[in-house]
N, C-alpha and C positions, 0 to 999 in steps of 0.2 A: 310682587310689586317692583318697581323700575325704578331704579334713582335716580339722583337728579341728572348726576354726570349722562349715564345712561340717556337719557329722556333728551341732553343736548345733542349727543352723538347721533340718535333719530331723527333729529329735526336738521341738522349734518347731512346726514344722508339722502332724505327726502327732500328738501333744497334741492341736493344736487343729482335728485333723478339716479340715485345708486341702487342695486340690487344687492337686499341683506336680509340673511333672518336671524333670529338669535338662536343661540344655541344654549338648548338642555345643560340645565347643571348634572354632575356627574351623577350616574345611578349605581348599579352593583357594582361594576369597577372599584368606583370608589377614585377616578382619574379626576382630578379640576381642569375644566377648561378655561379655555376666552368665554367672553361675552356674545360676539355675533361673527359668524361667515358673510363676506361682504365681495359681491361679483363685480369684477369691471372688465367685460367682455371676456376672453376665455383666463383672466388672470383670478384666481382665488387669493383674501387676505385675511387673517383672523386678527380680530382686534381683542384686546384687556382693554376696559375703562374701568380708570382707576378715580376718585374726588381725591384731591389734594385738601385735607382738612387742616391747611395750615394760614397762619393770617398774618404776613407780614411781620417785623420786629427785627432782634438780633437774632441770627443765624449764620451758620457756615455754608457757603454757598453750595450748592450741589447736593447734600445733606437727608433733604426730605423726597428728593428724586429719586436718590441710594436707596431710602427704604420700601420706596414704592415699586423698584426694581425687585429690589428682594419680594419682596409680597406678591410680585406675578409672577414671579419664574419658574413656576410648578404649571400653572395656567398656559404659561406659553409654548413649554414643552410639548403639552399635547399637540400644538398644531405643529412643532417640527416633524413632533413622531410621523404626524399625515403627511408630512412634506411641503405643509401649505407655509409662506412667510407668515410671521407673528409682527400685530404691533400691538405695541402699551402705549396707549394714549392717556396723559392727567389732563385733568378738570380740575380746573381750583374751585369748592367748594364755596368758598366764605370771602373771596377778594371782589368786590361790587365790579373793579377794572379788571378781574380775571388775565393780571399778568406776575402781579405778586407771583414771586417763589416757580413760573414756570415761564421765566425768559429763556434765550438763547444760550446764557454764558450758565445759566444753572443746567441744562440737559448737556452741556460738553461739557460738564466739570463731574457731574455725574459719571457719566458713562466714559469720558476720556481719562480723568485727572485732572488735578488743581494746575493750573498756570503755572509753572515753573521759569525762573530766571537765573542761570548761574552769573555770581561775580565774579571777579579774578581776585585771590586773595590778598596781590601787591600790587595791581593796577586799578582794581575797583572798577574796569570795564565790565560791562553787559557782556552775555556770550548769547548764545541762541536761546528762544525760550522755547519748552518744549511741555507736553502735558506731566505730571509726576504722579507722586502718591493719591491715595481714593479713587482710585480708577473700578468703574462697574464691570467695562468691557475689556477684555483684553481675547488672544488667539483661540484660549482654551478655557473661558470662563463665560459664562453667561451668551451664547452663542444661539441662543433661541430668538433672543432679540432679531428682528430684522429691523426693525426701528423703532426707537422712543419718539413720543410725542406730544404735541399739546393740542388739546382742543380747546376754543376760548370764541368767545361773540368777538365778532367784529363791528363795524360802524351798523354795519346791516343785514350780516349774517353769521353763521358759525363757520368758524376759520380751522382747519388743522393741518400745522407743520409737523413735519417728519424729519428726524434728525437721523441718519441712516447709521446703521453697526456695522463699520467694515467689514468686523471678523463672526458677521451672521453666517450660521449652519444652512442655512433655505436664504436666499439674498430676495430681494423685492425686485423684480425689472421696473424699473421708477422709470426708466422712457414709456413704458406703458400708463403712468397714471397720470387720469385726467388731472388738466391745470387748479381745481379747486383742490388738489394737494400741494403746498408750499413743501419744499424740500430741499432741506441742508445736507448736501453732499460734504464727506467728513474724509479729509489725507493725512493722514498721518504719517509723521518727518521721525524717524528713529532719534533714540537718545544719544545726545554725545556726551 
């Protein structure tokens, strides 16, 4: 049986005329995978769909993204092991506007780190802000990732941005993907 997240990601796909199948959960192995192998001309992508079962309230931004990382990162592996890019796409479950908890500043606070601001201890000036602590991704961590992202209804359709992992193992060639991929190109400025 297919759930819901799942079920939007189909209707995603089919929309937009994509070629996917889903893929077998693991058998003897005993390996987890993604969810479905998804063709856009001779490019291969494996996605994780994950439902974000969270609804709004007090929280730490980034937070519930953290965990939903964690909980694919075994799934995603498999597809670096094939060499094919990996993405983790959320679903919010249970937000009617399906933006609760997977905006833009929650998937780079996730995966980069919290906003950082230094002050000057005697001048009280700003200094550069830069990402900090709670970081998902870094050079040598979580490197399966080729991209987080969200799937969510739009006015008229299913919508999914891709937020890119610079320090992906298997990178996505995102000039290859058709325009019904929204994509947030991610630079990162070293710490000073």
């Amino acid at each position: 049986m297919k759930t819901t997240s799942e079920l939007a990601f189909e209707s995603f796909l089919s929309e937009n005329n994509l070629t996917f199948e889903k893929i077998e959960e693991a058998k003897e192995d005993g390996a987890r995978r993604p969810d479905y192998l998804v063709r856009i001309g001779d490019v291969k992508l494996m996605f994780e769909i994950k439902g974000l079962n969270f609804a709004g309230g007090n929280r730490t931004i980034g937070d519930h993204v953290r965990r939903t990382i964690s909980e694919a990162r075994g799934q995603l592996r498999y597809a670096t092991e094939q060499g094919i890019p990996a993405i983790l796409l959320v679903y919010n479950n249970l937000d009617q506007l399906f933006s609760s908890g997977i905006e833009d500043h929650d998937f780079e606070t996730a995966m980069y780190g919290e906003r950082t601001l230094l002050l000057g201890p005697s001048t009280g000036l700003t200094g550069d802000a830069f990402h900090g602590q709670n970081q998902s991704m870094r050079e040598a961590w979580n490197t399966e990732f080729g991209a987080i992202g969200r799937l969510n209804r739009g006015s008229e359709r299913m919508i999914v941005t891709l937020v890119e992992n610079v320090f992906a193992q298997v990178k996505i060639p995102l000039e290859k993907l058709p325009t019904c991929f929204e994509v947030i190109r991610v630079k990162i400025s070293p710490q000073s």
